[in-house]
mmJSON file of the N, C-alpha and C atoms, coordinates in Angstrom:
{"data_MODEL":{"atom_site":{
"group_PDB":["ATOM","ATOM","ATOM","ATOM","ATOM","ATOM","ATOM","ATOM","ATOM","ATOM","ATOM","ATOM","ATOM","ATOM","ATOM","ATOM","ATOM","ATOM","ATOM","ATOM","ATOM","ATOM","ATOM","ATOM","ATOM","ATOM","ATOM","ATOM","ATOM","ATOM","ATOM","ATOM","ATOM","ATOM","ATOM","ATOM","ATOM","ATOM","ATOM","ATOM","ATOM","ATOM","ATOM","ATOM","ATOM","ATOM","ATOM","ATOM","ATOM","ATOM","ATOM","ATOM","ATOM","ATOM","ATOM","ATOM","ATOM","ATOM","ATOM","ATOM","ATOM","ATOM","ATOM","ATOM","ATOM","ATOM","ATOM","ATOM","ATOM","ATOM","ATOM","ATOM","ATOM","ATOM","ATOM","ATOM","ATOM","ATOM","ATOM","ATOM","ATOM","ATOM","ATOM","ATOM","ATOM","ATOM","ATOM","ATOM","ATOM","ATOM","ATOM","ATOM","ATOM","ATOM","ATOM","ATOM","ATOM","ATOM","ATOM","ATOM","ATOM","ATOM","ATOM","ATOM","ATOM","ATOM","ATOM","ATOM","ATOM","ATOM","ATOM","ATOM","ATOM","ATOM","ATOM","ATOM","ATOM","ATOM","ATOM","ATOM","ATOM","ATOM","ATOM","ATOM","ATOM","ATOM","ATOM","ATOM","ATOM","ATOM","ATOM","ATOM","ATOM","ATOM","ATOM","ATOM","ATOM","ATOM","ATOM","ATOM","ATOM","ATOM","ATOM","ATOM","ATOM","ATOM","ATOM","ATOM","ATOM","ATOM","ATOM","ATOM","ATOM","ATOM","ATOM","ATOM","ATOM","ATOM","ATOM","ATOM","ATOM","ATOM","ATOM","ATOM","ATOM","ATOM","ATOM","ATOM"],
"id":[1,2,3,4,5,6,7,8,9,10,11,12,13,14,15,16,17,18,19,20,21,22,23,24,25,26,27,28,29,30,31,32,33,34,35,36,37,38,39,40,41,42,43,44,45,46,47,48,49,50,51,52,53,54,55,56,57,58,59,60,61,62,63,64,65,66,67,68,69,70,71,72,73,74,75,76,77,78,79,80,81,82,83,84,85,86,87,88,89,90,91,92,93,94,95,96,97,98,99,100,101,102,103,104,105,106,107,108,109,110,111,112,113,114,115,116,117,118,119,120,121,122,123,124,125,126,127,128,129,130,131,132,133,134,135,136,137,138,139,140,141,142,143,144,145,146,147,148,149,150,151,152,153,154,155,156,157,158,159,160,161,162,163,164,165,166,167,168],
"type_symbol":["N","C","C","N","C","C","N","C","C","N","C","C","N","C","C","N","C","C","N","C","C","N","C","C","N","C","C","N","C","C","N","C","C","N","C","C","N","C","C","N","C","C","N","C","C","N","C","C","N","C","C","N","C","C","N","C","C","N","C","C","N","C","C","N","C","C","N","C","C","N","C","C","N","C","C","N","C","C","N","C","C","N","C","C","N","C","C","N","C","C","N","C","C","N","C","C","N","C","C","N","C","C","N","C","C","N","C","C","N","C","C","N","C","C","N","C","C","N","C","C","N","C","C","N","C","C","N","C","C","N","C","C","N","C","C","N","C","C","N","C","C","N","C","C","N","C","C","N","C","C","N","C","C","N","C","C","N","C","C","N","C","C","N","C","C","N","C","C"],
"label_atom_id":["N","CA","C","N","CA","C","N","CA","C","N","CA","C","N","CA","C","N","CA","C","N","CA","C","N","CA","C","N","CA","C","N","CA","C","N","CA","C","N","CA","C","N","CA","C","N","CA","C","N","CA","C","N","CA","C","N","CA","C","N","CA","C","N","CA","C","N","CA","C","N","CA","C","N","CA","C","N","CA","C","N","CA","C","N","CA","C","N","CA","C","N","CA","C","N","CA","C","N","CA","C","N","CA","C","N","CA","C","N","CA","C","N","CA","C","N","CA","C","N","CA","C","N","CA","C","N","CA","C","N","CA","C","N","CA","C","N","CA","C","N","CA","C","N","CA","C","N","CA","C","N","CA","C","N","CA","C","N","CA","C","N","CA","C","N","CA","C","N","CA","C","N","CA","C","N","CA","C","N","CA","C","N","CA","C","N","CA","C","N","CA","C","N","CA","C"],
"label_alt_id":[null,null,null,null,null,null,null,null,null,null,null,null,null,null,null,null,null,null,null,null,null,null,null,null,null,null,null,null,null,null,null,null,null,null,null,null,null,null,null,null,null,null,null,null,null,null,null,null,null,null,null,null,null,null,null,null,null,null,null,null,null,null,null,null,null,null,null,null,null,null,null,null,null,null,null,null,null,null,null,null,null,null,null,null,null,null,null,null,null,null,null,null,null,null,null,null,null,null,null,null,null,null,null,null,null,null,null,null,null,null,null,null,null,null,null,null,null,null,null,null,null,null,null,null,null,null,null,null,null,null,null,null,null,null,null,null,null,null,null,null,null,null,null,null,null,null,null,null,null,null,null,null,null,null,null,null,null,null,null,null,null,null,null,null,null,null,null,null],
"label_comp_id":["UNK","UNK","UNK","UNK","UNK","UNK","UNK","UNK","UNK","UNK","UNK","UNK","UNK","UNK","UNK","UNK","UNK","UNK","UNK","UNK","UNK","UNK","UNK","UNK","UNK","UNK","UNK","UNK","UNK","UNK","UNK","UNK","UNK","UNK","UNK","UNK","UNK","UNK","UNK","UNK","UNK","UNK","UNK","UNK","UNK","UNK","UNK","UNK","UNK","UNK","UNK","UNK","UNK","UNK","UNK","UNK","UNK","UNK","UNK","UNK","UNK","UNK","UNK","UNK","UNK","UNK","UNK","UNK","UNK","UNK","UNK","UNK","UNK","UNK","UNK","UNK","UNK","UNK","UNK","UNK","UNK","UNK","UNK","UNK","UNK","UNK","UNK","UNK","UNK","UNK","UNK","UNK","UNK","UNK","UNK","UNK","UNK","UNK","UNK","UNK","UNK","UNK","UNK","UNK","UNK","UNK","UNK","UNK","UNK","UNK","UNK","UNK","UNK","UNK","UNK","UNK","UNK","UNK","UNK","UNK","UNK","UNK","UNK","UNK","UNK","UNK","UNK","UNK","UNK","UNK","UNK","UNK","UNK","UNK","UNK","UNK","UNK","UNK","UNK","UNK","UNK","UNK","UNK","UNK","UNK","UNK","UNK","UNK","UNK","UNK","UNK","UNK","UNK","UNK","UNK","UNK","UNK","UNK","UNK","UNK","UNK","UNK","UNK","UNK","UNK","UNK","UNK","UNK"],
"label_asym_id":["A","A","A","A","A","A","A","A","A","A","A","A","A","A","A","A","A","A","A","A","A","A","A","A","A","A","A","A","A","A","A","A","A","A","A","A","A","A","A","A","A","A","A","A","A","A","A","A","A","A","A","A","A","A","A","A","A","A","A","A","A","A","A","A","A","A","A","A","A","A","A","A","A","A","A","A","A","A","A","A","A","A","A","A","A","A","A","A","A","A","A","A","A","A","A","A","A","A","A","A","A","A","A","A","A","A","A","A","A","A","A","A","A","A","A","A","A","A","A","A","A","A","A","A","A","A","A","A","A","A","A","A","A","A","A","A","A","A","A","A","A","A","A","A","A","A","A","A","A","A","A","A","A","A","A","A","A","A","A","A","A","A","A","A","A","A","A","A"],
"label_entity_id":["1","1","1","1","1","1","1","1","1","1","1","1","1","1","1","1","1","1","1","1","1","1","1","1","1","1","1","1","1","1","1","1","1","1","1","1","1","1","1","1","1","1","1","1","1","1","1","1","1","1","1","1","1","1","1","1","1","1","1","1","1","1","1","1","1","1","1","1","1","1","1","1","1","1","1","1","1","1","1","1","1","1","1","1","1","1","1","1","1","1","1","1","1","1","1","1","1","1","1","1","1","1","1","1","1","1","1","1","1","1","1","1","1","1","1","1","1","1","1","1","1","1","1","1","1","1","1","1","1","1","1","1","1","1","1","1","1","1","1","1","1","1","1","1","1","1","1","1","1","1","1","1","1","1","1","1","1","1","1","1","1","1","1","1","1","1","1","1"],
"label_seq_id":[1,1,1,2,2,2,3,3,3,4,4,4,5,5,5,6,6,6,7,7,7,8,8,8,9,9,9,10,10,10,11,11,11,12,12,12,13,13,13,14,14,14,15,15,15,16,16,16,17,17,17,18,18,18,19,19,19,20,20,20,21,21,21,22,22,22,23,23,23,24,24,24,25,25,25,26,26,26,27,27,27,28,28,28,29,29,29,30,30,30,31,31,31,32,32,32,33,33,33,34,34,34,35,35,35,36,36,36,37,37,37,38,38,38,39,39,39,40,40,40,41,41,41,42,42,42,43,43,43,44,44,44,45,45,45,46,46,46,47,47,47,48,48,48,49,49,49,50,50,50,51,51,51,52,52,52,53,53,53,54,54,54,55,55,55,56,56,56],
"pdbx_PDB_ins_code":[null,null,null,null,null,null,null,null,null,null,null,null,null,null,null,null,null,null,null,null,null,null,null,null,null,null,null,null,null,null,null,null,null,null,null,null,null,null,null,null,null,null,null,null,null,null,null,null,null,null,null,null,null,null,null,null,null,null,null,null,null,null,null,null,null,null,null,null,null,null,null,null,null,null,null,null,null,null,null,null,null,null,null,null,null,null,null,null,null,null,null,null,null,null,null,null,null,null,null,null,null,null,null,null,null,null,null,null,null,null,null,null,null,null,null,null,null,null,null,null,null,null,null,null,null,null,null,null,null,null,null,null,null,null,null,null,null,null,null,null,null,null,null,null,null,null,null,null,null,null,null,null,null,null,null,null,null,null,null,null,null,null,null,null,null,null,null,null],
"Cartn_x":[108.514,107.593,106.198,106.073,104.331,103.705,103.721,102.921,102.378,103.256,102.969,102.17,102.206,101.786,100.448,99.804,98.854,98.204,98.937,97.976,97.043,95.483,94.678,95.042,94.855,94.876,96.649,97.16,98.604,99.079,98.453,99.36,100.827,101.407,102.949,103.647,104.69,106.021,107.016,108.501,109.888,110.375,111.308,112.282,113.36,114.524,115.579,116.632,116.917,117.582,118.952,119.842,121.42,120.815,121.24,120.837,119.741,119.17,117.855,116.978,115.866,114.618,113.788,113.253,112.349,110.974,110.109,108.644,108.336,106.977,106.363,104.97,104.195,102.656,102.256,101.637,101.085,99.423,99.446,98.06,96.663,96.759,95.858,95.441,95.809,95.597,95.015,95.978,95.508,94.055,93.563,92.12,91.999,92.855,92.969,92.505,92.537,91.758,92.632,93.975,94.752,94.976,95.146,95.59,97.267,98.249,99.057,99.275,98.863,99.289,99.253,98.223,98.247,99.289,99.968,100.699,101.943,102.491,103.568,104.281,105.223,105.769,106.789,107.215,107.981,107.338,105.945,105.001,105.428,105.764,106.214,105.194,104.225,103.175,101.858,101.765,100.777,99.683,98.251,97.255,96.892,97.177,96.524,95.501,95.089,93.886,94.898,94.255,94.638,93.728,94.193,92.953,93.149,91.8,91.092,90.986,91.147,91.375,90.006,88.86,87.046,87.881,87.192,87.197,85.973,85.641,84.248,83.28],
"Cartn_y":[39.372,38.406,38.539,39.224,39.912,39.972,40.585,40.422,39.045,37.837,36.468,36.124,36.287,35.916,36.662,37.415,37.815,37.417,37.13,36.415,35.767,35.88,34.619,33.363,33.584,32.808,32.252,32.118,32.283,32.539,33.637,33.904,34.853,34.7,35.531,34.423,34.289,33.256,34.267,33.499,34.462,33.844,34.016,33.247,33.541,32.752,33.273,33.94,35.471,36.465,36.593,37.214,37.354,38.815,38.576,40.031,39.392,38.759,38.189,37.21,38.076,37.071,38.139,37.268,38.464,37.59,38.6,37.918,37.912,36.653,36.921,36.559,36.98,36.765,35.791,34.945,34.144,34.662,34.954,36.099,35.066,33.983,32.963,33.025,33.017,32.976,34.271,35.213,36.82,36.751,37.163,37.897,39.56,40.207,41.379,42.168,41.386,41.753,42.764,42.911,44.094,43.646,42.345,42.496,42.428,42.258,42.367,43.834,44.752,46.163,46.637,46.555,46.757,46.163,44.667,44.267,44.7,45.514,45.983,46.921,46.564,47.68,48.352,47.991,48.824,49.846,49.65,50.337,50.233,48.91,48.402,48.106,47.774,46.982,48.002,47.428,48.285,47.808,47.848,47.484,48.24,47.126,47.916,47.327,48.251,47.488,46.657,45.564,44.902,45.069,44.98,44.976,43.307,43.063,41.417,41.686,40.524,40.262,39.297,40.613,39.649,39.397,37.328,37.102,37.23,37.231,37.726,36.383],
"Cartn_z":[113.462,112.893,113.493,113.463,114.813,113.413,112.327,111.246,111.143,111.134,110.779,111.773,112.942,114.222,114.18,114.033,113.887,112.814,111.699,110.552,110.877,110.633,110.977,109.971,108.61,107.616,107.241,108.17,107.928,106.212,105.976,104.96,104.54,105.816,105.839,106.246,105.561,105.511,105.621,106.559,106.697,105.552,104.87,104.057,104.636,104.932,105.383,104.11,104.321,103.048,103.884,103.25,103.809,104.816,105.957,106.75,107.51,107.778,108.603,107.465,107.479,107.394,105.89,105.139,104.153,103.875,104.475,104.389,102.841,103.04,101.617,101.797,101.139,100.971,100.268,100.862,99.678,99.22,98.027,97.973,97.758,97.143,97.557,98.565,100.017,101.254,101.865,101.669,102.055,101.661,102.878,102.995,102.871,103.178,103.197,104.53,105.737,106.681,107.221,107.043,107.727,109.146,109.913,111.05,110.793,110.038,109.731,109.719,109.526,109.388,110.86,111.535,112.662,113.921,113.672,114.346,113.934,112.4,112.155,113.191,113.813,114.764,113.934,113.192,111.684,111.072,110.846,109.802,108.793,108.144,107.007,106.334,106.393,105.563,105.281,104.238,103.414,102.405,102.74,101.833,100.747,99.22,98.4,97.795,97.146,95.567,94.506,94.387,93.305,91.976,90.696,89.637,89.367,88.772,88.871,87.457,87.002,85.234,85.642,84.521,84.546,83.318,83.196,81.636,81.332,80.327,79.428,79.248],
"occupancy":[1.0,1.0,1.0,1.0,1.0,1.0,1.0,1.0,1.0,1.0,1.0,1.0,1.0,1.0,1.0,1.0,1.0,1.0,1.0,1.0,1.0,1.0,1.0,1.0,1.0,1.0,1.0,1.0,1.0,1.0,1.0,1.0,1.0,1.0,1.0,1.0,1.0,1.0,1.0,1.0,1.0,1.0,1.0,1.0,1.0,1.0,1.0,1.0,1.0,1.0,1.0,1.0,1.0,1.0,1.0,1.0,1.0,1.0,1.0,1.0,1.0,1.0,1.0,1.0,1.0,1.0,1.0,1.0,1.0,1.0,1.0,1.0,1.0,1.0,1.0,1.0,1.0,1.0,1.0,1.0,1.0,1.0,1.0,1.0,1.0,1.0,1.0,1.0,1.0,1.0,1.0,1.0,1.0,1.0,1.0,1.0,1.0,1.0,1.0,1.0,1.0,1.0,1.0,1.0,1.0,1.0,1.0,1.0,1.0,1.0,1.0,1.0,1.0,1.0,1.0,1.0,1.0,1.0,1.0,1.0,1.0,1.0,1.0,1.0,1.0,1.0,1.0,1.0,1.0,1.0,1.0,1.0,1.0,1.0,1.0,1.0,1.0,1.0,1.0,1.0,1.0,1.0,1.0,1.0,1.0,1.0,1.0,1.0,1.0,1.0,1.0,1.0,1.0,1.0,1.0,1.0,1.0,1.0,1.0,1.0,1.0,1.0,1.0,1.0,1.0,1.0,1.0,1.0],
"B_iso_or_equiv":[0.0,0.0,0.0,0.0,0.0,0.0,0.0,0.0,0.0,0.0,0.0,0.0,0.0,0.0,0.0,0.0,0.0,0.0,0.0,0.0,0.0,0.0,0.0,0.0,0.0,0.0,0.0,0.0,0.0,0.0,0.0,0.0,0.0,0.0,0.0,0.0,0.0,0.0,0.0,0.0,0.0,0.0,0.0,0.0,0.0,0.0,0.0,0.0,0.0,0.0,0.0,0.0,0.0,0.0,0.0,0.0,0.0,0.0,0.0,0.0,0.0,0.0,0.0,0.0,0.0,0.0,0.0,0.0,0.0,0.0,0.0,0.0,0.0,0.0,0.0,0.0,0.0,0.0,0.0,0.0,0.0,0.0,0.0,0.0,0.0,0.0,0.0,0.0,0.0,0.0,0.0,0.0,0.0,0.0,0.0,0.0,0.0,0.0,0.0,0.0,0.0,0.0,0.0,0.0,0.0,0.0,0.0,0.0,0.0,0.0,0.0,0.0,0.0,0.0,0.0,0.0,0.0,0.0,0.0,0.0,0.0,0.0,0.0,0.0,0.0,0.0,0.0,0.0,0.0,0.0,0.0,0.0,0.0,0.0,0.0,0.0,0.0,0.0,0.0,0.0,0.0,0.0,0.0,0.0,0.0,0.0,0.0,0.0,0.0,0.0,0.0,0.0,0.0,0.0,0.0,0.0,0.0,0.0,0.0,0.0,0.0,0.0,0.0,0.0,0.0,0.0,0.0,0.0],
"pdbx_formal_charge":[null,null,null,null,null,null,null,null,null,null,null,null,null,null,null,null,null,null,null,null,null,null,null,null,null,null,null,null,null,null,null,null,null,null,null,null,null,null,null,null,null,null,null,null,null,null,null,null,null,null,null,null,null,null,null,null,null,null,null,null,null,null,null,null,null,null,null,null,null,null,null,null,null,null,null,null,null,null,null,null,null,null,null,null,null,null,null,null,null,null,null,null,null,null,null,null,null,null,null,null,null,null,null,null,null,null,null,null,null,null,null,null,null,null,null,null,null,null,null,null,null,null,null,null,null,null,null,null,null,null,null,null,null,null,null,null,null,null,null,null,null,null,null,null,null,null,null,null,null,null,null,null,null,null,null,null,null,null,null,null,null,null,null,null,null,null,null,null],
"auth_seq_id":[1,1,1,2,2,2,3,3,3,4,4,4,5,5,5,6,6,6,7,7,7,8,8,8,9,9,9,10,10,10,11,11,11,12,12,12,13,13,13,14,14,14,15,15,15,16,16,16,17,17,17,18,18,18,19,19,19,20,20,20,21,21,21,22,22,22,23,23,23,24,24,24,25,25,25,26,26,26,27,27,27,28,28,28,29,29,29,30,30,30,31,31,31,32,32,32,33,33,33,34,34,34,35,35,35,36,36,36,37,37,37,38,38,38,39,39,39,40,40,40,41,41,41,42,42,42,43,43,43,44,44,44,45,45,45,46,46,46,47,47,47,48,48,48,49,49,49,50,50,50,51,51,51,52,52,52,53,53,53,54,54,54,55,55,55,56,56,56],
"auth_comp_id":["UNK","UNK","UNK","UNK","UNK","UNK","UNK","UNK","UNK","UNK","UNK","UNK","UNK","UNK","UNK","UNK","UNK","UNK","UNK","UNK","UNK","UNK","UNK","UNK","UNK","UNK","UNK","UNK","UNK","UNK","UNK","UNK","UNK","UNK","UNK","UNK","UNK","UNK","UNK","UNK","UNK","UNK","UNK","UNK","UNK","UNK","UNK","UNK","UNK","UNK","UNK","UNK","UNK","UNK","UNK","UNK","UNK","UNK","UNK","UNK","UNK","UNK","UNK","UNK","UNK","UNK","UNK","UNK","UNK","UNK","UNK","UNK","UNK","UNK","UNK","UNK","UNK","UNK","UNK","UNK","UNK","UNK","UNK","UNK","UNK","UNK","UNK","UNK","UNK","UNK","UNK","UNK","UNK","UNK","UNK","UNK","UNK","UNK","UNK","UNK","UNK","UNK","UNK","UNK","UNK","UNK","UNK","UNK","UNK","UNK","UNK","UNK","UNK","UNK","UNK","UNK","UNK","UNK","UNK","UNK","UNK","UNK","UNK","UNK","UNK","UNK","UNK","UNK","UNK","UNK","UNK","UNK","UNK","UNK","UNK","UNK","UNK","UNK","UNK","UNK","UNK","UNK","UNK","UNK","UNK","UNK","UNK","UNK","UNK","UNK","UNK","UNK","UNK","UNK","UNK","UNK","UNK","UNK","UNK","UNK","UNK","UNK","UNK","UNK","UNK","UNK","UNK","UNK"],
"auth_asym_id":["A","A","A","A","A","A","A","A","A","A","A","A","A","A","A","A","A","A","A","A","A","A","A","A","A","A","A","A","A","A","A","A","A","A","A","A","A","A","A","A","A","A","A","A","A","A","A","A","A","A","A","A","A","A","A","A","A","A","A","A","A","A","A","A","A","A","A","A","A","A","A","A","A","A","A","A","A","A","A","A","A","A","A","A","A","A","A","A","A","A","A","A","A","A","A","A","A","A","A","A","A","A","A","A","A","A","A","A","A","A","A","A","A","A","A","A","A","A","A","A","A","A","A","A","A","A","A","A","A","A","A","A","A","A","A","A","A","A","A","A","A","A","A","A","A","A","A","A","A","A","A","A","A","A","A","A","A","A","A","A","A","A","A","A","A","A","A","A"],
"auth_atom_id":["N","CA","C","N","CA","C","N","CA","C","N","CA","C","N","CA","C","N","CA","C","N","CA","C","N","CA","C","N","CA","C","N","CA","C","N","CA","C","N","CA","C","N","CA","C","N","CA","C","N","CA","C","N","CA","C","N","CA","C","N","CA","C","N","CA","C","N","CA","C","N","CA","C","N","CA","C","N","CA","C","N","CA","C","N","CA","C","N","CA","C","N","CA","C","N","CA","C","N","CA","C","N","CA","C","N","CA","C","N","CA","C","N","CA","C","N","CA","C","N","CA","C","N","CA","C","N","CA","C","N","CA","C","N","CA","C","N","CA","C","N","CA","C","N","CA","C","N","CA","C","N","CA","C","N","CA","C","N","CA","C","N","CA","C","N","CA","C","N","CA","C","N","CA","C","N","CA","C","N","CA","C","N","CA","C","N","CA","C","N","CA","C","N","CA","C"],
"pdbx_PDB_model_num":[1,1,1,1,1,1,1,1,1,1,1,1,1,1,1,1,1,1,1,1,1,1,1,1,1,1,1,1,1,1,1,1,1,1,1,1,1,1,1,1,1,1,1,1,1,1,1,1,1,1,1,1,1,1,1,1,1,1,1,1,1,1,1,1,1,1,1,1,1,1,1,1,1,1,1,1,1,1,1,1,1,1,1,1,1,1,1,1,1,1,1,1,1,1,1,1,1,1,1,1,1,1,1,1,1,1,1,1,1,1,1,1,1,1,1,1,1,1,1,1,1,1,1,1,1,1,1,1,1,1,1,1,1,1,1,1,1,1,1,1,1,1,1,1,1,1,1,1,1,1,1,1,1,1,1,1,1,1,1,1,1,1,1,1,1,1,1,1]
}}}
């Protein structure tokens, strides 16, 4: 849980899954700052591009 713990914006939650724990993002919150990738000792986590729906 070092991903969550490093979150500034706490946007990583555990859910408890059969087998442990399964994170989730809440993307409202995510800044995208990547201290979560860096605290991964898994190297599980990964930043991408999202595409943004412009309305007209």
């Amino acid at each position: 849980m070092s991903c969550r713990d490093a979150c500034t914006p706490a946007a990583i939650c555990f859910d408890l899954a059969f087998g442990g724990a399964r994170p989730s993002i809440v993307m409202d919150t995510c800044t995208g700052c990547g201290d979560c990738v860096q605290a991964c000792p898994a190297d599980a986590i990964q930043l991408c591009a999202r595409e943004v729906a412009h309305e007209p």
